[in-house]
N, C-alpha and C positions, 0 to 999 in steps of 0.2 A: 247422489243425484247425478245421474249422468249429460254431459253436454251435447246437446245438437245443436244444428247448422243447416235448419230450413227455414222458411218461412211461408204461413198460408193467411192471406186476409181474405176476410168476411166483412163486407162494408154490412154497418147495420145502427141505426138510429136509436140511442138510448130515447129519445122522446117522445114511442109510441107504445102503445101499450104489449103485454106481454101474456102470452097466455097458454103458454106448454115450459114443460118442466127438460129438466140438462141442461149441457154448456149451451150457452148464447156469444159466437165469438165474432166480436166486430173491429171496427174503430171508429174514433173521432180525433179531431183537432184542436190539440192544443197549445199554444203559442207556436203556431204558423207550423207545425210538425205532426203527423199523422202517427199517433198511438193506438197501441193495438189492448186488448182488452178480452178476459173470458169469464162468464159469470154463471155459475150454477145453480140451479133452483130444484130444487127436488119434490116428487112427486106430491110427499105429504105435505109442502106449503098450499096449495089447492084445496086442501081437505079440511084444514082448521085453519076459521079466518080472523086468524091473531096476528100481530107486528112478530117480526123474529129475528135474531140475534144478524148480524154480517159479521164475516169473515176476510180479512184481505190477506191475500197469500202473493209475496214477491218472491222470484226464483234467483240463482244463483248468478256469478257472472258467464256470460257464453252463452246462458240458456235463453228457453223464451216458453212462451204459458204454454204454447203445443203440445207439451214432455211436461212443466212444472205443474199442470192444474190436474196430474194425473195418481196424482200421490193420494195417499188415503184422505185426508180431508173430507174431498167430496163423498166420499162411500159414508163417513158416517153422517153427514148432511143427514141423509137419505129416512135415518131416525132420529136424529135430534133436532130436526128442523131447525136449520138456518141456512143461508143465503153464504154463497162463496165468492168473490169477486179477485179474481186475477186480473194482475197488472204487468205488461211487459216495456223493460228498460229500451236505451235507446243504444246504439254503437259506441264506445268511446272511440274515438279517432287514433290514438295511441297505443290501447290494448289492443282494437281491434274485433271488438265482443261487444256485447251489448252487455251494459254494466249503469246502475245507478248512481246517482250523485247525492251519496251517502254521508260524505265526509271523509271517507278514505282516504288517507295522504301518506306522501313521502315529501316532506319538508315543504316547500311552497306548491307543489303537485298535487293539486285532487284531482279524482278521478271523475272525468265526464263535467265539471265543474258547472256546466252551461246548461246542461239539462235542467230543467225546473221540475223536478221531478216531486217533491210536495207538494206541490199545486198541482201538479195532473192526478194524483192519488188523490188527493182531496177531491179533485173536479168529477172524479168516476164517482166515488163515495158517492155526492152528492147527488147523482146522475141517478145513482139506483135508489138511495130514500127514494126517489120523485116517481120511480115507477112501482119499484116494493114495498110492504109494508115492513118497514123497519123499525127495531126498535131501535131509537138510536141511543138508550143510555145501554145496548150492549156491540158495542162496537169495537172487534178486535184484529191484531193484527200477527201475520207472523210470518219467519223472512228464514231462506237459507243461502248459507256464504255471504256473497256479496248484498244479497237481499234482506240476510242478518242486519247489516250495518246499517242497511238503507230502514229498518223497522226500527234499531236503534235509534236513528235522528228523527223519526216520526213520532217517535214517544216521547223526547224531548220537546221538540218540536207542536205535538199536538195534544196535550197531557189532556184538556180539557173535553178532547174528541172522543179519543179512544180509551177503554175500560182496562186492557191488559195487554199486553204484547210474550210475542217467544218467539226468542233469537236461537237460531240452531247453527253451528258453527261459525260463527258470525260476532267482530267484536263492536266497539264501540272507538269512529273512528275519527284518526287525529286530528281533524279540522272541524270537528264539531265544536259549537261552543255554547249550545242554547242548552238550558239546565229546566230539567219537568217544575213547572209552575205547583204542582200537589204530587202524592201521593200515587206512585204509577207501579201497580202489579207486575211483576216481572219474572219470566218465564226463562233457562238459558241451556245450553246443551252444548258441552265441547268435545270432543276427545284428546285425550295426551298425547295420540300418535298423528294427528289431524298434521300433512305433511304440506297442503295448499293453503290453509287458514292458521298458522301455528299457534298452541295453548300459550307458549309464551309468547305471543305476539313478535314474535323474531324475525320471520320470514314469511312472506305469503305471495303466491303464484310461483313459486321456486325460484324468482329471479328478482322481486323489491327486497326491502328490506318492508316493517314491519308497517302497516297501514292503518296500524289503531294499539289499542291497549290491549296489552295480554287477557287472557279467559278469563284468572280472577280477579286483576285489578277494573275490568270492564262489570263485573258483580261486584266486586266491593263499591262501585260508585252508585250502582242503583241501591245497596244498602243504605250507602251513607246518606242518600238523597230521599230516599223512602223514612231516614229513621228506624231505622229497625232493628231489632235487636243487633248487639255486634258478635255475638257466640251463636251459632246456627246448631239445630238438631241435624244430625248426622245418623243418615241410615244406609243401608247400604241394599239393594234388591238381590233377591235370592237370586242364584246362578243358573238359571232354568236352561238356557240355552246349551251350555259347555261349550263358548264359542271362543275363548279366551278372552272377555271382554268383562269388565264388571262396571255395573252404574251406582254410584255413592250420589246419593241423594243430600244434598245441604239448604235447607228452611230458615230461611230468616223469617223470624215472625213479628208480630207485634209495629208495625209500620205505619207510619200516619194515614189516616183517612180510608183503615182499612184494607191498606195495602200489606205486602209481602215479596221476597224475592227467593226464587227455590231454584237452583242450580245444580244440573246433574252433571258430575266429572265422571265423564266414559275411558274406566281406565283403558289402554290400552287400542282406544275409537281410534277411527279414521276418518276424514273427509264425508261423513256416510249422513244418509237419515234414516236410521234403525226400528226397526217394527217386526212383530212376534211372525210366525213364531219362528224365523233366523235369530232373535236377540231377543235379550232378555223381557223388553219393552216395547210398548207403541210407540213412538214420537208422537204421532195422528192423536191417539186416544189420551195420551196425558197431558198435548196442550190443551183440547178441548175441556177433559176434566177443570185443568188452572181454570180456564178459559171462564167456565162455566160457573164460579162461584162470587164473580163480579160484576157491575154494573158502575153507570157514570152517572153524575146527577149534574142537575144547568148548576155552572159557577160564572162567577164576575166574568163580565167581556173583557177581553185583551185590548192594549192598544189599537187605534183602528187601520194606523200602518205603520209595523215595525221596523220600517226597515226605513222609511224618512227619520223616525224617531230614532235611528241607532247612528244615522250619520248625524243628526245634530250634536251627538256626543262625543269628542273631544279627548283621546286619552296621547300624551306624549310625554316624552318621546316613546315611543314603543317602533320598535324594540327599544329597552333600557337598561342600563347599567349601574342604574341606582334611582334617586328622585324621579316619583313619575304624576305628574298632576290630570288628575280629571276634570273635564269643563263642560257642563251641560248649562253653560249660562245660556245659547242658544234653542233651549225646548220650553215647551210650556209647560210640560208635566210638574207636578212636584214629585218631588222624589223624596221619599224621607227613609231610608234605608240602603247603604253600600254593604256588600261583599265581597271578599277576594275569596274564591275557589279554585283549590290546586287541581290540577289535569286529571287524578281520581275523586274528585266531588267531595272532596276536604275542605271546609269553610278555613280558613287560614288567616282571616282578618274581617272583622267585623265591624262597621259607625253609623250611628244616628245620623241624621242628616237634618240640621235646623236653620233652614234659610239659606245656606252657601252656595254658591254658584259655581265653586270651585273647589275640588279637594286634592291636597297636594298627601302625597303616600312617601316615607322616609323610610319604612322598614327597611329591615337587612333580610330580601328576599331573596331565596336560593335561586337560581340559574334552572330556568325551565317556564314551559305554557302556564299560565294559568288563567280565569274567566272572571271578568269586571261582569260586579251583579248590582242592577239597579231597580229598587223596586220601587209602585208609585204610592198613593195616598190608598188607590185601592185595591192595594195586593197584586197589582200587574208588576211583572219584570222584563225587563231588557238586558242583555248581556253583550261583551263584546271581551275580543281576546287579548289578552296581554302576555309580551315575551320576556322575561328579564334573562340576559348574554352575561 
């Protein structure tokens, strides 16, 4: 995907009605910030008038939906009927690019941190149900580069929302802490030779160090969190192209709630998004395939605000170097289930919770991140981070 460095706005009101088919590219306002927005509707949504799936496609860092909503995606719209909706990031001040507020870090550093950027992708979301006919239990997402990571936290983040996500060079990044409430389909794509995003999460932009978890520790955590089997079916796609490049396909099957997680290791990939017939594969056509074999159903409502609810809760000292107590005497909730999860979505400690207002932790935990898991009476969770030095 390559970067450009213009910009074109189209002022244009999500809240009138719509009535021709292609991109729709506008903006609106959200938290006091003018975001820019492209939404495609193709011809046969006019023709059969049923609800249809959406699509949210975030682009790389540098880029903007100008260049990114140009990718195949929309071409197959065009016969699988659904609805496209791109969403463009905002500058980080530091990069210098327009980049998401992913969770991407290098030690206390996130990227763009201030951007609300789940709440404007939610806010669009919601923008087009009210004009489109959507269906909303098929509502998916999918991210390249930095846009990866940003799809990443939205599937944590939105588990409830969204049916499937595909991350395409893109990992899962280090200031994240919220852990998928169910069962979330997952899509992933890296290459070994990937020199801006590294497989081993080592390097990324040529000049950080790593901004998130390596290609398969960032899979092994949607395994672990999906349930699913721990031995993957291993295939590998025929070499049609002779491009020097091969895609080994890994299936994790059998996942809660109907989920799965399939990760294609691009031996020999670059920074690309690969489609026939240069490579061996679609990217375009085998997320939609993923895409297309799930759906979401209404689950429990969430706290009604998480984020009052996470400062009532109390963990110190953190960072710590041994005893660390939790104190949620000041919430209402009840809570009756803790977890400790390690940085790959490894349950690492596990307690009942019966009436205590405080839980003091003594384990001898290794030196590294891990995510305080608090769930309530009914099946809601809150999470927050823990450092042990």
């Amino acid at each position: 995907m390559k970067i450009k460095f213009y910009t074109t706005i189209v002022i244009f009101s999500l809240h009138v009605g719509i009535s021709f088919a292609g991109f729709i590219d506008g903006t609106f306002k959200f938290d006091n910030k003018v975001r820019k927005f492209s939404i495609y509707v193709p011809n046969i949504y006019y023709t059969q008038n049923k609800p249809v799936p959406l699509l949210v496609g975030l682009h790389g860092f540098g880029d903007e939906i100008s260049s990114f909503k140009n990718i195949c995606m929309s071409g197959i719209a065009d016969t699988a009927n659904y609805i496209c909706a791109y969403a463009e990031a905002l500058p980080d001040p530091l990069l210098l690019g327009n980049a998401w507020n992913s969770g991407a870090a290098v030690g206390p550093i996130v990227v763009n941190n201030t951007s609300k950027d789940n709440g404007f992708i939610n806010a669009l979301v919601d923008s087009v149900i009210r004009n489109y006919m959507i269906d909303t239990t098929r509502m998916y997402v999918f991210g390249f580069s930095f846009g990866a990571f940003m799809t990443d936290r939205l599937a944590a983040e939105n588990t409830n929302r969204f049916a499937a996500v595909a991350n395409v060079s893109g990992l899962r990044g280090n200031a994240i802490t919220a852990l998928p409430s169910r069962g979330m389909p997952y899509l992933k794509f890296h290459g070994t030779n990937d020199a801006t995003i590294s497989y081993n999460g080592a390097s990324t932009l040529g000049f950080l160090p790593g901004l998130g978890l390596s290609a398969e520790n960032t899979v092994k955590f949607w395994v672990t969190q999906n349930n699913c089997d721990a031995t993957p079916i291993v295939d590998t796609m025929p070499d049609i192209a002779n491009d020097g490049k091969r895609f080994v396909r890994f299936t994790y099957n059998n996942g809660k709630e109907n989920s799965k997680v399939v990760f294609y290791k691009v031996i020999n990939g670059e920074h690309s998004w690969y489609g026939t017939p240069a490579s061996d594969i679609s990217y375009c056509q085998t997320i939609w395939s993923f895409f297309r074999q799930f759906s979401r159903t209404r689950v429990v409502t969430s706290i009604k605000n998480q984020k009052e609810e996470v400062a009532k809760i109390s963990i110190y000292p953190n960072p710590s170097n041994g005893s660390v107590t939790i104190d949620f005497a000041a919430s209402q909730e009840k809570y009756t289930l803790l977890r400790l999860y390690s940085i790959t979505g490894e349950v690492v400690y596990t307690r009942a919770i019966d009436n205590e207002l405080q839980i003091v932790l003594d384990n001898k935990l290794a030196a590294g991140m891990y995510v305080v898991s608090l769930t309530n009476n009914d099946g809601v969770t809150i999470t927050q981070k823990l450092v042990i030095q």
